[in-house]
N, CA, C and O atoms as a DFTB+ gen file, in Angstrom:
400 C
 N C O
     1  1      95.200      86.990     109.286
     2  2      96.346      87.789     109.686
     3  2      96.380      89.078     108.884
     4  3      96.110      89.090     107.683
     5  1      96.700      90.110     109.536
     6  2      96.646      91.501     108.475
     7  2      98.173      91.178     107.766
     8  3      99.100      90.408     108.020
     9  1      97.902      92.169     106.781
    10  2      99.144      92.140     105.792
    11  2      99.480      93.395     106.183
    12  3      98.607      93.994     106.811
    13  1     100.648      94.038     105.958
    14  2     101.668      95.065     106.164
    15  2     101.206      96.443     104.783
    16  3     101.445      96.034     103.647
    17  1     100.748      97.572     104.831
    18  2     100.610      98.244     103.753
    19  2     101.973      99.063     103.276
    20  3     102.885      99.431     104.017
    21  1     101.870      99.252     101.826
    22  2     102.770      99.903     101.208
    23  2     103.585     100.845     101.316
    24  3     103.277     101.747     102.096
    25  1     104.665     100.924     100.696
    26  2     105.701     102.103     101.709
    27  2     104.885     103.686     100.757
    28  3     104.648     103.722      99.549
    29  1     104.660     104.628     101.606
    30  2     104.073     105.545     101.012
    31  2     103.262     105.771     100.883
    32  3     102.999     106.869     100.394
    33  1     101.774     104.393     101.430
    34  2     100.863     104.354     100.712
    35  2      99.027     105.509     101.738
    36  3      98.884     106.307     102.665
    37  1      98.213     104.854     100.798
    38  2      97.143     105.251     101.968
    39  2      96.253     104.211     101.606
    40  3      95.995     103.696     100.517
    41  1      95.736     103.967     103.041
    42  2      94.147     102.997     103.486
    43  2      93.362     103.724     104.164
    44  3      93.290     104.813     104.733
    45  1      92.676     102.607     103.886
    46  2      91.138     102.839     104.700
    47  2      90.560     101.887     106.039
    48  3      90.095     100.752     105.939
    49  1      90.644     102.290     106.682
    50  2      90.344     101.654     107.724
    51  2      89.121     101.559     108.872
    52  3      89.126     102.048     110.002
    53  1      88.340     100.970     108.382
    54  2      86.636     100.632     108.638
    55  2      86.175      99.700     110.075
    56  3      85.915      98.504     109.951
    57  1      86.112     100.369     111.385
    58  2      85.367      99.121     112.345
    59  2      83.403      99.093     112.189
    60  3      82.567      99.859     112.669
    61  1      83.307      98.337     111.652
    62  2      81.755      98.249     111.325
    63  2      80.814      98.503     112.883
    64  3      80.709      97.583     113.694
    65  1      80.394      99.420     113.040
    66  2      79.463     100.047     113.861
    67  2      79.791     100.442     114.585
    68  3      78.948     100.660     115.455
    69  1      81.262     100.890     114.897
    70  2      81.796     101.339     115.619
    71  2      81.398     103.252     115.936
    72  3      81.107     103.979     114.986
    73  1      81.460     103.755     117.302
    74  2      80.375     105.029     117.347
    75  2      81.616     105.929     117.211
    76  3      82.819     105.707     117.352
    77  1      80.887     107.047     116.881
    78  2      82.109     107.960     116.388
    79  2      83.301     108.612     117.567
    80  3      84.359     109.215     117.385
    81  1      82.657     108.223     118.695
    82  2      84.212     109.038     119.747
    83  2      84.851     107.747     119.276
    84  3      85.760     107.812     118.448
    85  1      84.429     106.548     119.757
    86  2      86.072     105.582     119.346
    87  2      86.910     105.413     118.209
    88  3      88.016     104.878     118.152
    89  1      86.176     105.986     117.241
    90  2      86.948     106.649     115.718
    91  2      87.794     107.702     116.549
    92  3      89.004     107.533     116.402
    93  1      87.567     108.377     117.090
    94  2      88.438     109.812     117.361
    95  2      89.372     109.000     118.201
    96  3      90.570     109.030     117.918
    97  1      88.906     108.202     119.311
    98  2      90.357     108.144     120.171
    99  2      91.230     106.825     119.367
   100  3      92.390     106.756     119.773
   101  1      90.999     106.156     118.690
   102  2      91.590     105.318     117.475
   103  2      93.146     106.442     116.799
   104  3      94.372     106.407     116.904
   105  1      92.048     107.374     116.078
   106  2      92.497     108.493     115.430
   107  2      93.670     109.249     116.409
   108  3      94.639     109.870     115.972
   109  1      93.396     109.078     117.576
   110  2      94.271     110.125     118.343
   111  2      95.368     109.295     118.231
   112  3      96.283     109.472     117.427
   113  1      95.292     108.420     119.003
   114  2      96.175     106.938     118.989
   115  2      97.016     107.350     117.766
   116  3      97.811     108.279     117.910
   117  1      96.932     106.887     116.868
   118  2      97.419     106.731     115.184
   119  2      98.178     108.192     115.236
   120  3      99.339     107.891     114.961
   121  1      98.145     109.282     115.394
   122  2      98.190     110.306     115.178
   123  2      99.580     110.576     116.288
   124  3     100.029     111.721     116.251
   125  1     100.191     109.699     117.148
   126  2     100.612     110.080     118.389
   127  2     102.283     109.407     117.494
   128  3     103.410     109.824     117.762
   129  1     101.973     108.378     116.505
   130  2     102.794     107.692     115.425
   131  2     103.721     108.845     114.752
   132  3     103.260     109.979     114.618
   133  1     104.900     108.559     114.375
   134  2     105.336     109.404     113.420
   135  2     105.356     108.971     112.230
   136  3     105.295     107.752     112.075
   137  1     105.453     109.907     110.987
   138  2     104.787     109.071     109.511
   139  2     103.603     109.030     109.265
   140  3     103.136     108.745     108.162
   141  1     103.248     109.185     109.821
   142  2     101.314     108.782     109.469
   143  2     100.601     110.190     109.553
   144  3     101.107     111.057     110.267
   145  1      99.548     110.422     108.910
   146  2      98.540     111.322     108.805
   147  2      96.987     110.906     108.983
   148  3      96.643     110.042     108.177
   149  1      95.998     111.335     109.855
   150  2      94.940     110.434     109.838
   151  2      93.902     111.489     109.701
   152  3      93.861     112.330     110.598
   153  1      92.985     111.582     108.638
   154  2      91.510     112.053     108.266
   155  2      90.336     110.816     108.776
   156  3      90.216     109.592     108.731
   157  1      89.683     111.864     109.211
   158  2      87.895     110.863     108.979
   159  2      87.378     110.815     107.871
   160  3      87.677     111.723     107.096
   161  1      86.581     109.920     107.480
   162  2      86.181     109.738     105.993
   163  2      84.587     110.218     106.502
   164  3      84.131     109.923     107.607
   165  1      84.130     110.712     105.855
   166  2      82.249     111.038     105.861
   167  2      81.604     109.684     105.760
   168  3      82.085     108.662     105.270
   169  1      80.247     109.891     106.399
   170  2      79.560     108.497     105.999
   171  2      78.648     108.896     105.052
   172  3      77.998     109.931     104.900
   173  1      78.751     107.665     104.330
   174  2      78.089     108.185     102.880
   175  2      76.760     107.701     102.763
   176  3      76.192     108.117     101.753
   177  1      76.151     107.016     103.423
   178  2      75.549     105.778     103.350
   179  2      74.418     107.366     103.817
   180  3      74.554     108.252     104.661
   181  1      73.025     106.983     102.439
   182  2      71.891     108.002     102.222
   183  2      70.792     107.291     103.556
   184  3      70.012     108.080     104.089
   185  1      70.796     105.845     104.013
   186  2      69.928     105.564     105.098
   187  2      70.707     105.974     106.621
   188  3      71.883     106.271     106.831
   189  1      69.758     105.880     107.395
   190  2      69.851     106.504     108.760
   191  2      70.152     104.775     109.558
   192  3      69.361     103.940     109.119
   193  1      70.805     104.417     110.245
   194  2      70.916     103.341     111.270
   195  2      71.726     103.610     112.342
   196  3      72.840     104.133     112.355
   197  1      70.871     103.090     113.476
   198  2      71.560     103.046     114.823
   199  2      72.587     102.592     114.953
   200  3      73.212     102.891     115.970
   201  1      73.126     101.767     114.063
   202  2      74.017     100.872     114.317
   203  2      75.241     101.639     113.612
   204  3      76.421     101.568     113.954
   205  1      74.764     102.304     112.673
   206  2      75.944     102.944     112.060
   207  2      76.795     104.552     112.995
   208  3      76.301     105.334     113.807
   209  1      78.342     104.480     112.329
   210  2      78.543     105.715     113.230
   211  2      78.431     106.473     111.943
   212  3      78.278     106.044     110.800
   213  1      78.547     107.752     112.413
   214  2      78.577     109.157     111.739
   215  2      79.675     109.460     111.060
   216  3      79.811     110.533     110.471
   217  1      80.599     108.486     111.091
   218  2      81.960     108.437     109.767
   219  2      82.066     107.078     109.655
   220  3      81.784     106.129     110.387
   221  1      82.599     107.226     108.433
   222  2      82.577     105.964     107.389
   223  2      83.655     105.342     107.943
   224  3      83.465     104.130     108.044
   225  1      84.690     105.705     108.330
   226  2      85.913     105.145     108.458
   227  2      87.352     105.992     108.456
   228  3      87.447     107.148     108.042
   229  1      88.167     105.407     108.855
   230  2      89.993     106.165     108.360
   231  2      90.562     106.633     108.031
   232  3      91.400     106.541     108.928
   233  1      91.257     107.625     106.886
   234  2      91.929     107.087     106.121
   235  2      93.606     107.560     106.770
   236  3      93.887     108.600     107.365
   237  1      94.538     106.395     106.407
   238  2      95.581     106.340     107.276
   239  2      96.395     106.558     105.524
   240  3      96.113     105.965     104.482
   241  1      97.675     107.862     105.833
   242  2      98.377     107.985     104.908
   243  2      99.825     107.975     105.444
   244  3     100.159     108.928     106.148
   245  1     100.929     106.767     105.125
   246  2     101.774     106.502     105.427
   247  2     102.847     107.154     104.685
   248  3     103.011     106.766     103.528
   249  1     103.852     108.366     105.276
   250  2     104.930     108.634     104.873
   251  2     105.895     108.039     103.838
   252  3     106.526     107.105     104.334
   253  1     106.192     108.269     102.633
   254  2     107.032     107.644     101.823
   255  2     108.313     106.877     102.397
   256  3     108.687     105.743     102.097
   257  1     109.016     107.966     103.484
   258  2     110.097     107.682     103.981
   259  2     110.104     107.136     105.506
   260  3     111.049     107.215     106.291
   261  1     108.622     106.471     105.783
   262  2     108.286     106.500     107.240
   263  2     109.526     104.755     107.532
   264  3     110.171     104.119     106.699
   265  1     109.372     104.549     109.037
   266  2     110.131     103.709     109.410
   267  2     109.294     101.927     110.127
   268  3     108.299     101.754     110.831
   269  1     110.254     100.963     109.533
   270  2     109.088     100.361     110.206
   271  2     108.885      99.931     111.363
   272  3     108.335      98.908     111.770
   273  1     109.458     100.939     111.967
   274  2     108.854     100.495     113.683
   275  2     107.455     101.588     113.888
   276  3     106.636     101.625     114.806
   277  1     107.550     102.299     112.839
   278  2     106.342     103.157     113.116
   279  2     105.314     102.214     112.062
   280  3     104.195     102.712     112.183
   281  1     105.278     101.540     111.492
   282  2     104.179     100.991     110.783
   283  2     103.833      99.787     111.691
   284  3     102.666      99.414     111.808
   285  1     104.729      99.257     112.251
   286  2     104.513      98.177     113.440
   287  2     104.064      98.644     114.230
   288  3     102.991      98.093     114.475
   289  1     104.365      99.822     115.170
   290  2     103.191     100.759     116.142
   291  2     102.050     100.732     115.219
   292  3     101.429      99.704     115.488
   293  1     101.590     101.231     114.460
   294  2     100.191     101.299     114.041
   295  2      99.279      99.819     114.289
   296  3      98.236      99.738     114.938
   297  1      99.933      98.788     113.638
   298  2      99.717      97.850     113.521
   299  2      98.817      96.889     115.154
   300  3      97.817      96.211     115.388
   301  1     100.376      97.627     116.085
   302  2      99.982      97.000     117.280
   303  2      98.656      97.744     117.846
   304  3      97.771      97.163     118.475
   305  1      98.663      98.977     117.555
   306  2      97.493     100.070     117.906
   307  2      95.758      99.383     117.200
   308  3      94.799      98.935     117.829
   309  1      95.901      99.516     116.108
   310  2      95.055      98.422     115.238
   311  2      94.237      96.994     115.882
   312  3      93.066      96.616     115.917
   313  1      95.447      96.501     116.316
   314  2      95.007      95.189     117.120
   315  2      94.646      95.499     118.560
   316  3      93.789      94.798     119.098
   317  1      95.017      96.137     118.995
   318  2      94.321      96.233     120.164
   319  2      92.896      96.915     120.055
   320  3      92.244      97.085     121.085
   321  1      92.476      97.249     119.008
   322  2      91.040      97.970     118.911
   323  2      90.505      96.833     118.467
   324  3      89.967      96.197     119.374
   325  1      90.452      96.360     117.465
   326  2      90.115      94.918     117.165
   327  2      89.721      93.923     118.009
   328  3      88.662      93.319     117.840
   329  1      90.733      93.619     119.203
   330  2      90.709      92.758     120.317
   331  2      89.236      93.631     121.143
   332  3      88.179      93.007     121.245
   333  1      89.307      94.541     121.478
   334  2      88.658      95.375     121.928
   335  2      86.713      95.011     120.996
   336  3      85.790      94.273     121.340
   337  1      86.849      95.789     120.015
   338  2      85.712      95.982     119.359
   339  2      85.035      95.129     118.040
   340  3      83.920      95.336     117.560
   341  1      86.165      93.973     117.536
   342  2      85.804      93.237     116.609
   343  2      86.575      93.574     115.268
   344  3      87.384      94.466     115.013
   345  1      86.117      92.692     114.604
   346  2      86.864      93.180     113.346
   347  2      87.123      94.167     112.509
   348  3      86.128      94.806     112.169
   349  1      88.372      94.578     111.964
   350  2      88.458      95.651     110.873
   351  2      88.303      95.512     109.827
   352  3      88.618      94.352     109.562
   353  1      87.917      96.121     108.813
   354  2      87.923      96.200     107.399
   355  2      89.260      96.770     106.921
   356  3      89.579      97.625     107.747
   357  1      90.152      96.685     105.996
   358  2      91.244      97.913     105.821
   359  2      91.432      97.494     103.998
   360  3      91.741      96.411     103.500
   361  1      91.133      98.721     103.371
   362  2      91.093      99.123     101.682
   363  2      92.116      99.361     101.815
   364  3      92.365      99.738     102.959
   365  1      93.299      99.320     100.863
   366  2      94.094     100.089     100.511
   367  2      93.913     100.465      99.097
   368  3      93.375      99.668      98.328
   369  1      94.407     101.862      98.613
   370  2      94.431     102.474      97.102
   371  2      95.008     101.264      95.875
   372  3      94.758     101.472      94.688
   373  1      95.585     100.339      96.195
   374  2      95.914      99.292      95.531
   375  2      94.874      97.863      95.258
   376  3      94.569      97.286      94.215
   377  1      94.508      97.613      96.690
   378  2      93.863      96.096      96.478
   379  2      93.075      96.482      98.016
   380  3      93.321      97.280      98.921
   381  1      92.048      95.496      97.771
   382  2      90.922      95.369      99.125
   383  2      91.372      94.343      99.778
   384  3      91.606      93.295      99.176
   385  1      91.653      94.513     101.685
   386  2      91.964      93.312     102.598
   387  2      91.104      93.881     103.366
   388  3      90.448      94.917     103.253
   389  1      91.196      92.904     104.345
   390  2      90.673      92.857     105.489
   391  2      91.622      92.071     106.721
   392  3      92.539      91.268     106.549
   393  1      91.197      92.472     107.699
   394  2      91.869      91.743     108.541
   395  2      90.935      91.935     110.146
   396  3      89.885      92.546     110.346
   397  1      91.997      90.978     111.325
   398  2      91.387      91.713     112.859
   399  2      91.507      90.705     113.577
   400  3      91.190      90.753     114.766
């Protein structure tokens, strides 16, 4: 089960091989939220694989004062990509989870 992230906080949010437009329309998604701010992270990774996309992942930065019906939209947004594409990874600046 995913856990709920911090009021204020920022994660990271990783679908393992996932290709880079479905990062963007993920991203658009998230972005349509109020409270939230969403960057692509670079892929860092020095080998070349097919399997990999061309960004690393997320990063989702949640409003100090955001509301939680907007962290529950994300959430539901989240799971439906998941359902869709498989599991997520999600870091937060505090502690490492995962979920999906």
């Amino acid at each position: 089960m995913q856990q709920k992230s911090a009021e204020g906080g920022q994660e990271k949010i990783c679908f393992p091989e996932l290709p880079l437009a479905m990062y963007r329309e993920i991203a658009a998604h998230l972005r349509q939220v109020g409270g939230v701010e969403i960057a692509e992270i670079p892929q860092q990774s020095q080998q070349f694989s097919y399997k990999q996309s061309q960004i690393e992942g997320l990063w989702i930065q949640y409003a100090a004062d955001g509301d939680a019906s907007s962290k529950q939209r994300i959430e539901e947004i989240l799971e439906y990509y998941a359902q869709q594409y498989g599991c997520w990874q999600r870091e937060s600046l505090d502690s490492s989870r995962s979920g999906g």
